[in-house]
C-alpha positions, 0 to 999 in steps of 0.5 A: 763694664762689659764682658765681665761685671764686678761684684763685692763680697765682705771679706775678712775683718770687713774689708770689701773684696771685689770680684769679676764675673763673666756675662751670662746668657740669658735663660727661659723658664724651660731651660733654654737659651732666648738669646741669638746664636752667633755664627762665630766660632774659634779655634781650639789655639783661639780658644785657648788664647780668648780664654787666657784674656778673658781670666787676665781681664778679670785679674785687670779688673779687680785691680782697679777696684780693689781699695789700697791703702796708698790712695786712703783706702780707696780703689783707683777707680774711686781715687780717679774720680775723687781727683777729677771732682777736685779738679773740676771744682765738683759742687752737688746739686750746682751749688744751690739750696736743696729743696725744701730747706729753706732754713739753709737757703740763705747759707754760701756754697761757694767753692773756690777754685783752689785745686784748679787753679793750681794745675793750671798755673803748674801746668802752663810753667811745666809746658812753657817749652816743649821738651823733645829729648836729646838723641846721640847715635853710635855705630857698631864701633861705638863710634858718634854718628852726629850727623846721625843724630842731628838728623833723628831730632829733626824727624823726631820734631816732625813728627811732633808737629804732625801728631800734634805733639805739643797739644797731647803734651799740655794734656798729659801734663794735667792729667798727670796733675789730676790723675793717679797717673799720665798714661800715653800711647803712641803708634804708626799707622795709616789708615785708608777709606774708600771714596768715590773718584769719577760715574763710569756707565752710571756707576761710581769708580772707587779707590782707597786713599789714605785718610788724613783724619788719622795722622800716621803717627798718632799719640793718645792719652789712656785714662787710668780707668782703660787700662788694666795690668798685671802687677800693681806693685810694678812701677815699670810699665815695660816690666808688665807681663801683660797689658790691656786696653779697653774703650768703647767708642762709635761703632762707625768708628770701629767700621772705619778701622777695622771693616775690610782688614780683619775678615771676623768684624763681620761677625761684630754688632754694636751694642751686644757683646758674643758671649761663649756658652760652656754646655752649647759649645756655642756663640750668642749674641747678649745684649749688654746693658752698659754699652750704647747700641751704636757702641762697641768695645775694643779689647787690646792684649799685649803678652811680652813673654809670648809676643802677641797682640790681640785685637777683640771688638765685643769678644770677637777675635780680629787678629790671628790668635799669635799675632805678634807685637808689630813693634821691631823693638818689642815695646809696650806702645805705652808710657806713663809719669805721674806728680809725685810718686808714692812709694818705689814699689807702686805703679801709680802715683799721688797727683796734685789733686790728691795732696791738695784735698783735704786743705782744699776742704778746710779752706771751702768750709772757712771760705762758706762760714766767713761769707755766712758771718758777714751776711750775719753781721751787715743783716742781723737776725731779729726778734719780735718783742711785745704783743703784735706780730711784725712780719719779715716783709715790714722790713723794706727801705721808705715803708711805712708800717702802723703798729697797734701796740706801743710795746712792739718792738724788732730787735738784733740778735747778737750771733756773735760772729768772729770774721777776723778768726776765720780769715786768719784761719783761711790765710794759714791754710793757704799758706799750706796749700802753697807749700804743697804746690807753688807760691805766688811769687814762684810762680814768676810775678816779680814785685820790684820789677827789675830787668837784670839778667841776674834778678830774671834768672833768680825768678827763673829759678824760683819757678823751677825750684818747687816744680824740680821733682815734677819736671824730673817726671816729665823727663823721665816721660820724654825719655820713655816717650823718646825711645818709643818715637824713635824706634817709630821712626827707624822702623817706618820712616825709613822704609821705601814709599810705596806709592811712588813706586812704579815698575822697574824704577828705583825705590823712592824714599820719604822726604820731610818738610820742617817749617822753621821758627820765625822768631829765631830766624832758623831755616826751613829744613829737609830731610831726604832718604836716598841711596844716592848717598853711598855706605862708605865715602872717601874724605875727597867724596865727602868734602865734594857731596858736602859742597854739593849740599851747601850750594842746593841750600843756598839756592832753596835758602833753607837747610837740607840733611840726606841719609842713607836709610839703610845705614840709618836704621843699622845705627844705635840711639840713646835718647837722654834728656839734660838738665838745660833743656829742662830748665832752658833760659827764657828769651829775656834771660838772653836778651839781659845777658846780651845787653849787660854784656854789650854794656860792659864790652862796649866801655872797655879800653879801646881795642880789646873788644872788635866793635862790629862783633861787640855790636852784634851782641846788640842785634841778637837781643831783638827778634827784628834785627836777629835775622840779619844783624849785618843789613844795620851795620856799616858798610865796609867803603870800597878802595876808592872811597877809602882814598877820597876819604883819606885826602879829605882827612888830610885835608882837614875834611872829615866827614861827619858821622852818620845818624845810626848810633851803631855807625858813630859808635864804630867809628868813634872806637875806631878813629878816636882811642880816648872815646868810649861809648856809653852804655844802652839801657 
């Protein structure tokens, strides 16, 4: 910990309490400062600010290693690292004897995987689907704008695609299962670096552009240990006074972000942090022992009440000392789930790591002695009997070993081990373990191997059943998460681009390019800002720009949304996430449903169902002809056709039907009223 370092005392009836206490300089023996005097210095409001971040880094940290009843007695720091060491399948000393022992060399520390091995199999189920939440807009009048909505989804997805959604999703997923809790941050911003364009006179010219490295909307997962709060026992992170996140990273890193924005980081030096001197009135520069030197560490302070965000890089104030919350919704950019939470009035939760242990610790023991026992029973200890020593190295296949005394004799030893015990033992822990997380069957492994639309959904349910209150976190993740985005979205999205602008032209908005999914045959789409479209439209004006639309997507065969970006920030959105799109039907799902449905339209009387819409259901059921499902089916012969085909009936002339089953099919329903078509498999 850097800025403070944290000390334990013995408090009453022996419980540990845990203090923080202020970096110190350091002192000589006459009294005087050693370390650098620093040319930093704050005013009387930064004072006053860096002092009341200082006192609330302090409270921060004593939360976190102050020992709770809800995590067994231990603090979050210890619970954190416990669960990540069940995760990661944690052996001591790599799994091998200790030195000098070698009366227990011979014993198994093989561990298996349990714990892992359920996070990942809960983890690919939980993360099967991306989960983007459900938007609906209003206007003032309460009125729905679906339009409106349709078109936040679509920039919601895109800018998922450029933050890299669906790989923060996966993690914060497992973190959940392996953590006390899934913090998530998220913000907008782009970040420039400057580059050398073109040598004029020997001299490089150089420009800002803006760095791709560092998408302009960037999601991040927080470890519990970087975050420090005000309230433990306040389950809403929104409901926090205040917020503090702290991480140490590369101070080329901190360069890149911060050298050239905030006139103080010139006053930053990695590896030593400023520290204040209350009887100099002075800044030193003190080397810190738990940081790198081409580290730094980035302090961020978040204060609701008084809306201020306050950057510190080594104690260094970055920001002015009222900087508010850039955000126009005032939100915490921060959101957080957990696997089953612990009690209603606590802000962490039980991760599956956690509930796991103890039967994971049974089940290592049994699984170590079971292995000892067969070693045990196949190579049975001996013992010399007579007058002659034999040693262990006699013992090899085809040696031939001469012995002095006739009464000299190896025999076993009967340990008397029970292997069936402990593997019935090893099957009821088990056992237990999949009551507490997923059993094999749950997790969607099908022994009959019937494909029935009824049968996949029952599987399909099965392996939703146990991971309800699970996926009931991560919704209530993606609506914190959503609201977050889209509060990103009306504030920067809609703003005029910058650099596009030039002189007296009229501003210029952003457009977006979603690429669309090739297995379901949706279109490529574009969503364009422009004040082309006017804040109020007749019906007749709306009817002619809708046309408009529909024949600029057919030319650019994709589908194009436009938006007035001033009526479009005015608007209000609830983000809402259903129960369909927490459990959505798989694709074979569908594809059986399709097919059973065909079966059963197909073999009703003649003329109930239309044949060609009847045969449709069969074409959506492959990815193939789910793009273009009338390029198979048969064409409508033209007037002339029809006559020929008419006088050659007449004429006792039928053609014959062609070699498509969908064509003989159609026509038999057609022409013959007794025909029935059977069904396909």
């Amino acid at each position: 910990m850097s800025i403070l370092t944290t000390k334990e005392s013995e408090g009453g009836n022996g419980i540990k309490k845990v203090e923080a206490v202020s970096m110190r300089t350091s002192v000589n023996k006459d009294g005087t400062i050693s370390d650098e005097v620093s040319l930093y210095t704050e005013t009387e409001e930064q004072f006053k600010v860096s002092s009341m971040i200082l006192k609330h880094f302090a409270l921060g940290v004593e939360n976190q290693y102050t020992p709770r009843v809800e995590f067994n007695d231990l603090s979050l720091i210890a619970r954190d690292q416990y669960d990540q060491m069940s995760f990661n399948t944690y052996q001591p000393n790599n799994g091998e004897a200790w030195e000098g022992s070698p009366q227990s060399a011979w014993r198994s520390r093989a561990i298996r995987p349990i714990v892992r091995n359920k996070c990942i199999s809960i983890a690919a189920h939980a993360t099967a689907r991306l989960i983007f939440p459900k938007i609906f807009a209003y206007n003032e009048s309460s009125d729905e704008q679906q339009a409106a909505a349709q078109v936040m989804e679509d920039l919601m997805e895109w800018s998922g695609d450029v933050s890299n959604y669906s790989h923060i999703a996966l993690m914060r997923v497992i973190t959940a299962l392996s953590s006390p809790a899934s913090i998530g941050y998220t913000e907008y911003g782009e970040v420039e670096r400057t580059v050398k364009t073109e040598q004029v006179n020997g001299k490089w010219k150089e420009e800002k552009i803006r760095d791709e490295a560092y998408p302009c909307f960037t999601d991040e997962v927080v470890p519990v240990a970087q975050l420090l709060l005000e309230n433990f026992y306040e389950p809403d992170i929104q409901r926090q006074g205040w917020l503090i996140w702290r991480k140490v990273y590369a101070f080329s890193d901190a360069q890149a972000k911060y050298n050239g924005v905030y006139d103080n980081f010139k006053y930053v030096r990695p590896g030593v942090q400023t520290i204040y001197d209350d009887a100099n009135k002075q800044f030193y520069y003190v080397y810190d022992p738990n940081m790198r030197t081409q580290d730094v560490e980035e302090v961020t302070y978040w204060n609701k009440n008084l809306d201020i965000k306050i950057i510190l890089v080594n104690r260094v104030m970055l920001t002015d000392w009222n900087n508010p919350n850039p955000r126009n919704d005032k939100l915490y950019p921060f959101d957080k789930f957990g696997y089953e939470p612990i009690n209603n009035r606590f802000f962490y939760y039980k991760s599956l790591a956690f509930k796991l242990q103890h039967d994971s610790d049974i089940i290592n023991t049994l699984y170590q002695m079971v292995i000892d026992g067969t070693y045990l029973a196949i190579f049975k200890p001996m013992v010399n009997v007579g007058g002659e020593i034999i040693a262990s190295d006699v013992i090899v296949p085809g040696a031939v070993t001469t012995l002095s005394s006739p009464d000299a004799d190896l025999r076993a030893i009967n340990v008397g081990s029970d292997l069936k015990s402990g593997l019935d033992m090893l099957s009821v822990v088990e056992n237990s373990i999949n009551e507490s997380s997923q059993e094999p069957l749950q997790q969607g492994i099908n022994d009959q191997g019937s494909q029935t639309a009824f049968e996949i959904s029952r599987l399909e349910q099965n392996a939703n059943t146990v991971l309800g209150l699970f996926l009931q976190m991560i919704a209530k993740h993606v609506r914190d998460f959503g609201k977050l985005r889209v509060g990103d979205i009306v504030q920067y999205l809609t703003l005029p681009d910058v650099a596009k602008i030039t002189g007296d032209s009229e501003l210029t908005y952003k457009t977006f390019f979603l690429k669309g999914l090739e297995k379901t045959g949706a279109k490529n789409k574009k969503v364009e800002f422009t004040n082309s479209v006017p804040e109020k439209m007749t019906e007749e004006d709306h009817l002619t720009a809708s046309y408009d639309i529909l024949e600029e997507e057919k030319q650019k065969d994709m589908t194009i949304s436009k938006a007035n970006p001033a009526m479009f920030r005015e608007l209000q959105y609830l983000v809402a996430v259903h129960p369909d799109v927490l459990n959505p039907r798989s694709e074979d799902l569908e594809r059986s449903y399709n097919l059973e449905q065909y079966d059963r339209m197909v073999s009703a009387p003649p003329g109930m169902f239309d044949p060609i819409e009847t045969a449709k259901l069969l074409m959506v059921a492959n990815p193939m002809t789910r793009k273009d499902p009338d390029k198979y089916m048969e064409k409508q012969p033209s007037p002339e056709e029809q006559a020929m085909m008419q006088a050659q009936q007449m004429q006792g002339q039928m053609p014959q039907a062609g070699n498509s089953p969908l064509q003989s099919a159609g026509k038999s329903l057609k022409s013959s009223p007794q025909t029935t078509m059977p069904a396909l498999k």
